[in-house]
N, C-alpha and C positions, 0 to 999 in steps of 0.2 A: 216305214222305218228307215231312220238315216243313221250313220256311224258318224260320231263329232269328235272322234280319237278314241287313243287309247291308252290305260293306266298301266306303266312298266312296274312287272314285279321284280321276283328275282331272278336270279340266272338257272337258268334250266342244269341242272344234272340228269345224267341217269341212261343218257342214249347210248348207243352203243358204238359208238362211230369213233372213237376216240380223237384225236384232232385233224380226221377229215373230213370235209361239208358233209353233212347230213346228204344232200342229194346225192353226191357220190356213193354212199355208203350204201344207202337204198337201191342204187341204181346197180350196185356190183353185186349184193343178198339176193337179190331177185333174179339175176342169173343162176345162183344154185342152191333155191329154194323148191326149184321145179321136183317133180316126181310124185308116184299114185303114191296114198295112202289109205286108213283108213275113211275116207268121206268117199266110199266108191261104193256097186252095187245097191243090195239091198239099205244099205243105211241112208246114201242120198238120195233114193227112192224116195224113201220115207219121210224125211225132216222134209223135203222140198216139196211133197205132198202135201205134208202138214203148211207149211208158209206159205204155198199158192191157197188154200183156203183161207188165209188170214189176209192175203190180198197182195204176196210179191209179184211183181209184174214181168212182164218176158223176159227183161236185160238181166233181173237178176238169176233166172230161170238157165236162161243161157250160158251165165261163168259161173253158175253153180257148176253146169255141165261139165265145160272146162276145167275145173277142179279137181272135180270127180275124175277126169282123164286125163289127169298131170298135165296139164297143160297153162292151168289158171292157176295165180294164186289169192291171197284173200290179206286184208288188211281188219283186224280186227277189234271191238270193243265191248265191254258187257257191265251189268248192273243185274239188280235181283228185282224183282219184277213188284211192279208197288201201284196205289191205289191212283187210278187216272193216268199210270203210266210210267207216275212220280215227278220227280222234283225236276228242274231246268238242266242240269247237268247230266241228267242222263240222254236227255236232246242233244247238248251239246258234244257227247262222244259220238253219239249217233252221225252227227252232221261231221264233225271232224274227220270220222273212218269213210265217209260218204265218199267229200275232199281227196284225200289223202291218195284215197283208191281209183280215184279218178285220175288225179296227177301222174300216180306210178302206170295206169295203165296207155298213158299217153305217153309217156317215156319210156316204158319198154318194151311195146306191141307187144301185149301180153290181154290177156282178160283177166281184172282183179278185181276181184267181190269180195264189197263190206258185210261181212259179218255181225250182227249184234249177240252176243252167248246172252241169253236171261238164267242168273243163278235161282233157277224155279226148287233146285233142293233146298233152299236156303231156309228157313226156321224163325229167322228174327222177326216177326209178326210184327213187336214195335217199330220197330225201323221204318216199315215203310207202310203203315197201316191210316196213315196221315197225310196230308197235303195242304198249304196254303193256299185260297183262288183271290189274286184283287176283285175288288168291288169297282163300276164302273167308278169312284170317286177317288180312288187309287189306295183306299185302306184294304186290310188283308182279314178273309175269313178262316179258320180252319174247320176243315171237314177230315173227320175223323172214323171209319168203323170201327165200331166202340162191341161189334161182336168178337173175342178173342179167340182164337180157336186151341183146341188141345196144344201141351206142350209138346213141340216136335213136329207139329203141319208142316208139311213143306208148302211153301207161299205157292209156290206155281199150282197148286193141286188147289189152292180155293175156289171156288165158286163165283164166277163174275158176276152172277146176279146181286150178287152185295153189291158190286161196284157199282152195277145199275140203277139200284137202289136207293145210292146216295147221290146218284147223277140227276136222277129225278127231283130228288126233295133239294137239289140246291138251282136249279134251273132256274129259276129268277134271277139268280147273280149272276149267272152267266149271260142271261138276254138281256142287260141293263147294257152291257159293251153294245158298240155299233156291230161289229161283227159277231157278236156272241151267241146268237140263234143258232147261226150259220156251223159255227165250233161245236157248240154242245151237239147240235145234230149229226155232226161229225163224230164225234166222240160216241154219242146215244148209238148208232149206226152199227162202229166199230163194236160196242160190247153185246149190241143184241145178237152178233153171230159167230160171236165164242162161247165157252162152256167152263173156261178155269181164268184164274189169273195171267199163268204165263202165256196163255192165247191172247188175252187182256193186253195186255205188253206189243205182242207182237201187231193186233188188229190195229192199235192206235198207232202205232207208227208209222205204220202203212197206208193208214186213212190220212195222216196228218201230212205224209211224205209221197202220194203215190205213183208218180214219176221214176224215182231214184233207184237205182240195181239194186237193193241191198237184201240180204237175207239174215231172216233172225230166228236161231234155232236154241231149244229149252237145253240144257247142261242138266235138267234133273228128268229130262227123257228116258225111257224106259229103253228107246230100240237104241240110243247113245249110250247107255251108261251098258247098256248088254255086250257091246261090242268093246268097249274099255276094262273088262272085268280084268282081263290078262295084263296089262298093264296096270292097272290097278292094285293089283296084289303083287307087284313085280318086286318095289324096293319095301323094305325091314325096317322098322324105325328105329334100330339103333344105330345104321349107317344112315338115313335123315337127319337123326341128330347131329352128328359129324359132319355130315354135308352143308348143313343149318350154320356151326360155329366155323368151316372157312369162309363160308357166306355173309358170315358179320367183320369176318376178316378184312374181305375185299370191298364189303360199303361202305367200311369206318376209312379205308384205303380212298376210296373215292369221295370223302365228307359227308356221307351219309350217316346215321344213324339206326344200325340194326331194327327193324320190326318184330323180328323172334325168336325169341325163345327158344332153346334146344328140344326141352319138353315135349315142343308143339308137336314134335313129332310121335309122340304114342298117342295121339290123337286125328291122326292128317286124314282116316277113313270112318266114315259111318256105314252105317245098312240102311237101305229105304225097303219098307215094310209097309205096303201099300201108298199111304198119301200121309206115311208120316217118316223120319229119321231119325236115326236111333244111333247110340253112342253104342260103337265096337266094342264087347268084351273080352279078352284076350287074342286069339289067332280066329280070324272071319270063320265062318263053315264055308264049305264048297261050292254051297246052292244061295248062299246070300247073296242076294245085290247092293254092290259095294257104291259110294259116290264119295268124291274126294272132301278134303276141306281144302280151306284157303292156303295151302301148302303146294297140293297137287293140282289145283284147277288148272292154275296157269300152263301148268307142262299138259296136262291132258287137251286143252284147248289148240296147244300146240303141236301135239301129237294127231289130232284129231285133222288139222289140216294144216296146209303150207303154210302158215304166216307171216310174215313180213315184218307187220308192223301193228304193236296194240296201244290203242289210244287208251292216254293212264289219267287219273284224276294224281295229285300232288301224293297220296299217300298209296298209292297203289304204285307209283315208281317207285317210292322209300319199299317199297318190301319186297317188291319185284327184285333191288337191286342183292339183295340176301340169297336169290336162286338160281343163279348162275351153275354154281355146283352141282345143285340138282339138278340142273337142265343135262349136264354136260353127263352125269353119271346114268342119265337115263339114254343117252345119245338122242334127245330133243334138241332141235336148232332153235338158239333162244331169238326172241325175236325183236326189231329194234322199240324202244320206249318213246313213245311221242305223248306231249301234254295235249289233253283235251282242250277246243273252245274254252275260253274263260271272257264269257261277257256278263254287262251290269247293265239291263235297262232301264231307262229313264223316262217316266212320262212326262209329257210337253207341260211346263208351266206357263203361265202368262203373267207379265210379259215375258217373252221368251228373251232368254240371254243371247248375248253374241253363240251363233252356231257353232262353234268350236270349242272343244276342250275345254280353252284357256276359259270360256264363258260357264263353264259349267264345274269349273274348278273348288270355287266357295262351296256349292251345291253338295258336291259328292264328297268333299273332304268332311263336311261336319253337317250336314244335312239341318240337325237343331239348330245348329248357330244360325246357318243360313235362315231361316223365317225368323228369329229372333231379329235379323238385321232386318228384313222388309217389313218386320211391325212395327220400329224403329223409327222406318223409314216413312211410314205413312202417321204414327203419331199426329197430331194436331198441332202443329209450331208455336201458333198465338198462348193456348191455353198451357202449355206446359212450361211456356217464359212468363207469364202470366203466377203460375206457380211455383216458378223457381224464384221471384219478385218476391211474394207474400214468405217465400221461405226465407231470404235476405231479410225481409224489412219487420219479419216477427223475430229473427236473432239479432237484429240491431236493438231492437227497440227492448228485447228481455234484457240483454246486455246494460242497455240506459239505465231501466227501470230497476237493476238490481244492485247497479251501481249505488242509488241513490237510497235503495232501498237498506245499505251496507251499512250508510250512517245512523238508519234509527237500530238495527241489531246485525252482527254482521252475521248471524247465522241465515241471515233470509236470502243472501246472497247464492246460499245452492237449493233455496226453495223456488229461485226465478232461475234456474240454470236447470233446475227439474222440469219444472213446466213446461221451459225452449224443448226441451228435450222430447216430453209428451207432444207436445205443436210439430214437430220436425217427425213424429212418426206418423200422425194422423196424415201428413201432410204425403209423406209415403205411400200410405193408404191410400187414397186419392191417386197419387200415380200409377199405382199397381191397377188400381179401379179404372182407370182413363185406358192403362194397355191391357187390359182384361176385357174390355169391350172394343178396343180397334183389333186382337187378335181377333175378336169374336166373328167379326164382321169381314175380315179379310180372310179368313178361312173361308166361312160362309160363301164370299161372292166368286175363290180360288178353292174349290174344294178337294182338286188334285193335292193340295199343300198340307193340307190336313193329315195326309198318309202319307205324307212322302220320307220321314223316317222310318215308320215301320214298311214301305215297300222298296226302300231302298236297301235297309239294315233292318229286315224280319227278324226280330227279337233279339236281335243283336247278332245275328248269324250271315254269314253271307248268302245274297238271294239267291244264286244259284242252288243252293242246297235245302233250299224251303220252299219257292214258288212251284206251283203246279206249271208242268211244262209245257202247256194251254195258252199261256201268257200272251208272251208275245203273237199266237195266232189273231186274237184277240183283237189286234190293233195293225196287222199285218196282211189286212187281205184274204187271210187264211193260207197263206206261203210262207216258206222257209228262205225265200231270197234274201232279204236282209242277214240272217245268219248265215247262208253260205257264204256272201260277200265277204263275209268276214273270218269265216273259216278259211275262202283262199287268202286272206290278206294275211294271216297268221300263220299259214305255213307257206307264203312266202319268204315271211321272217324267218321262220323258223329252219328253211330249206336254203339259207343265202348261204350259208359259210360264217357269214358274221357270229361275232359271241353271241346266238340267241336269247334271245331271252319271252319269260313267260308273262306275256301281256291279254291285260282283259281288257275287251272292246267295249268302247262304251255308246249305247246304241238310244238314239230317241225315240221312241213310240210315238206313232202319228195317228189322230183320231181318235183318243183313248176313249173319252169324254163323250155322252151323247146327250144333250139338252134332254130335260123331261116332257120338254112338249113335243118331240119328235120322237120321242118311243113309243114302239106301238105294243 
C-alpha cells in the first residue's frame, strides 16, 4: 500500500486549543491531567483482565498500569461494536488514538494508552448489523445478519457465534484476495475465542493490530457501569437542559451548529436489565443499573480516566462542541478534540496512471466519468469515422433527394427529413451497440473497473463508512503500516501550528487482484 496524496477538506474546528499550535496545547494538558481516578483497583483489575484475554499485549498492560497509578495518561476513541468489527472508520480512530498516544508519550515522558470505549449498551441493531466486503474484482457484497434481536439488545451482549456464522458462509470471498485466507483466518481465530459482540470488537483488533499498546474496554460493562452509578445519578435533567442551551450558545459562537436538543435531557439515562436497556421512567430506583446516553458518555469516559485527547469522526466534534458546560458543571477536564484518519482506498488499475494525486485526480473526482473516458478511448477509430461518413453522406443525399422530391408535392419534403431522422437514430444504435460491446470487453479484460464506483462511492456513501475494516488487510500484507504512515503524516498536519486542515489520504492497494489460475 502506497500513499499518492492527499484530498484537502475543510478546515478543522472544534479543538480546544484556541489559537495556540495544537502541539503546544497537548503538551501543557498533559502536565495537569495527571492524578488516580476511578480506573484504579478492583475495576482495572478487571477490564485489563478482560482485554489480556482478548489478546492486549504487555505495553498496553504496562500504562494501563501507569494509569491506574496516576501516573499515565490515555488518548482516547470509541464506536459501538458492529458485525466483523465494522466499517473502515472505526480502524481509523483506532490507528489515529494509536498515533497520537505514541506521539504525546514521546514528548512528555509519560506512559499514554490508547484506549478504544465500545458502546456495547448501545441498541441500534440496524446500524451496525451490516457490512460491505470487496470481491477479489473490486465489486462490493453486503453481508447482513438478518437475525434481529428483541427491541432494546444491547449489541455488545450478542452472541458472536452469529458473527461466525456469517464468517463461515462468506469465506470464498474472502480467499479470492491474495491475502484473504490469511485475513479471514485472522478474523475466524479472533471470534472463535469470544462469547459476545463487544469481545468480537475487541478480539479483532487485536488480532488485526497485535503489536500496538492499546486497550479496548466495554462502556456497557457491568464492573464499569457499577462503579459510575454515583456519578451517574449526580446531575438533574432540568439543569442538563440549561447546560445543553449555553452549549448551543458557545458552538453557534464557534460556527458550529448545535447537535441538541434541550429535551435530550429527560432522556440522557437508561437501566440495563440484564442483556437489554430500557428507557428511564421518572426518578431511577436505588438498585438500578443506570448507563448513560449520548449526553453523558463522553463525560463519563472522561471521568473514568485521564484523557487527553479523543479522536472524533466529523459529527461527534459538532456535538461534542455543545458539552462544554456540562463537562465544566460536573468538574470533568474536557478533553482536546482531534479528527480521526480520513482515507480513500484505491485499487490499482491498469494501466496505472502517473503515481501521484494529480494521476489519480480524474479517477476519484467522478469515478463514472472516468471509464466512460477509457471506453472512449479504446473505441474502434476506423469503424466509428466509417459511421459518422454514412451519417454525413445519408443527410446529404436525404437533403438532395427531398429537395427534388419538393417539386413533385412539397409535402414530401418532411417525409424525406423523417426518414434522415429515423437513419440518424438507427445509426445511434449501432454506436451505442459498438460501445456496448467495447465497454463489455474492457471491463472483462480490467475487471478492477467494473467496481470501481461502487468501491469507491459504496452506494453513494463515503467508503469509509460502509467497507468492512478488513479491507485494506487484504491487499496489505496483513499490516496496519500503510495506515499508520499516514496516521503520522496527518497529525503532523495537524500538530504544525499551521491552519489545519481535515485531509483524506488517498492510499493505493497493491496486489488486490489474484489471477484465477493462481488461486488455490
Amino acid at each position: 500500500m502506497k500513499s499518492i496524496g492527499v484530498i484537502q477538506g475543510q478546515s478543522l474546528r472544534g479543538t480546544l486549543g484556541g489559537d495556540a499550535p495544537l502541539a503546544d496545547v497537548l503538551s501543557t494538558r498533559a502536565r495537569l491531567r495527571f492524578g488516580p481516578g476511578p480506573f484504579t483497583g478492583d475495576l482495572h483489575d478487571t477490564l485489563v483482565k478482560r482485554d489480556i484475554a482478548r489478546g492486549a499485549p504487555a505495553g498496553a498492560i504496562e500504562r494501563a498500569r501507569a494509569v491506574s497509578e496516576g501516573r499515565g495518561l490515555v488518548v482516547l476513541a470509541g464506536q459501538q461494536p458492529a458485525l466483523w468489527g465494522g466499517p473502515l472508520y472505526s480502524l481509523y480512530k483506532l490507528i489515529a488514538a494509536i498515533d497520537i498516544a505514541a506521539w504525546l508519550e514521546a514528548r512528555a515522558g509519560v506512559p499514554v494508552l490508547p484506549v478504544f470505549w465500545i458502546v456495547g449498551d448501545d441498541s441500534d441493531f440496524g446500524e451496525v448489523s451490516s457490512i460491505w466486503l470487496p470481491t477479489s474484482q473490486g465489486r462490493i457484497v453486503k453481508v447482513r445478519d438478518e437475525e434481529v434481536p428483541p427491541s432494546g439488545t444491547c449489541i455488545g451482549t450478542l452472541p458472536a457465534s452469529r458473527q461466525r456464522t456469517l464468517l463461515q458462509a462468506h469465506a470464498e470471498t474472502w480467499r479470492e484476495h491474495p491475502r484473504g485466507a490469511e485475513i479471514w483466518a485472522t478474523f475466524s481465530a479472533a471470534l472463535e475465542e469470544v462469547d459476545t459482540w463487544a469481545a468480537a470488537q475487541a478480539a479483532i483488533f487485536h488480532r488485526l493490530l497485535p503489536e500496538d499498546p492499546f486497550l479496548v474496554v466495554d462502556g456497557g460493562d457491568p464492573a464499569l457501569l457499577d462503579v459510575a452509578q454515583d456519578f451517574l445519578r449526580g446531575p438533574n435533567a432540568r439543569t442538563v437542559a440549561m447546560l445543553l442551551e449555553e452549549g448551543a450558545v458557545e458552538a453557534r459562537a464557534a460556527g458550529i451548529e448545535p447537535a441538541f436538543e434541550a429535551d435530550l435531557a429527560t432522556r440522557m439515562l437508561f437501566r440495563i436489565d440484564g442483556d437489554q436497556r430500557k428507557a428511564v421512567d421518572g426518578a431511577p430506583g436505588a438498585s438500578e443499573l443506570l448507563a448513560p446516553n449520548v449526553l453523558l458518555r463522553p463525560c463519563l469516559q472522561d471521568w473514568v480516566f485521564p484523557n487527553l485527547a479523543t479522536i472524533c469522526g466529523p459529527s461527534e466534534i459538532r456535538y461534542r462542541m455543545q458539552l462544554g458546560p456540562l463537562y465544566r458543571a460536573l468538574a470533568v477536564s474536557e478533553p482536546v478534540r482531534l479528527p480521526r484518519l480520513h482515507a480513500l482506498l484505491v485499487p490499482p488499475i491498469a494501466p496505472e496512471p502517473d503515481a501521484a494525486l494529480d494521476g489519480y485526480g480524474p479517477l476519484l473526482e467522478d469515478p463514472a466519468a472516468w471509464i466512460d473516458r477509457r471506453v472512449a478511448e479504446s473505441m474502434p477509430t476506423s469503424l466509428i469515422a466509417d459511421l459518422g461518413n454514412l451519417r454525413d453522406h445519408l443527410r446529404t443525399e436525404a437533403a438532395r433527394l427531398g429537395g427534388q422530391a419538393r417539386g413533385l408535392d412539397p409535402s414530401l419534403d418532411q417525409l424525406f427529413e423523417s426518414a434522415a431522422g429515423k437513419a440518424d437514430y438507427q445509426l445511434d444504435r449501432m454506436l451505442e451497440g459498438v460501445r456496448g460491446k467495447v465497454r463489455h470487453r474492457l471491463l472483462q479484460s480490467r475487471p478492477l473497473w467494473s467496481g470501481l464506483v461502487d468501491f469507491l462511492r459504496p452506494r453513494d456513501r463515503e467508503q469509509e463508512r460502509v467497507l468492512s475494516l478488513g479491507t485494506p488487510f487484504l491487499s496489505d500484507a496483513g499490516t496496519g503500516e500503510g495506515l499508520r504512515r499516514e496516521a503520522a503524516r496527518s497529525r503532523d498536519a495537524l500538530l504544525s501550528g499551521d491552519d489545519p486542515r481535515a485531509a483524506q489520504a488517498v492510499l493505493l492497494l497493491d496486489a488486490w487482484h489474484l489471477p484465477e489460475e493462481d488461486r488455490s
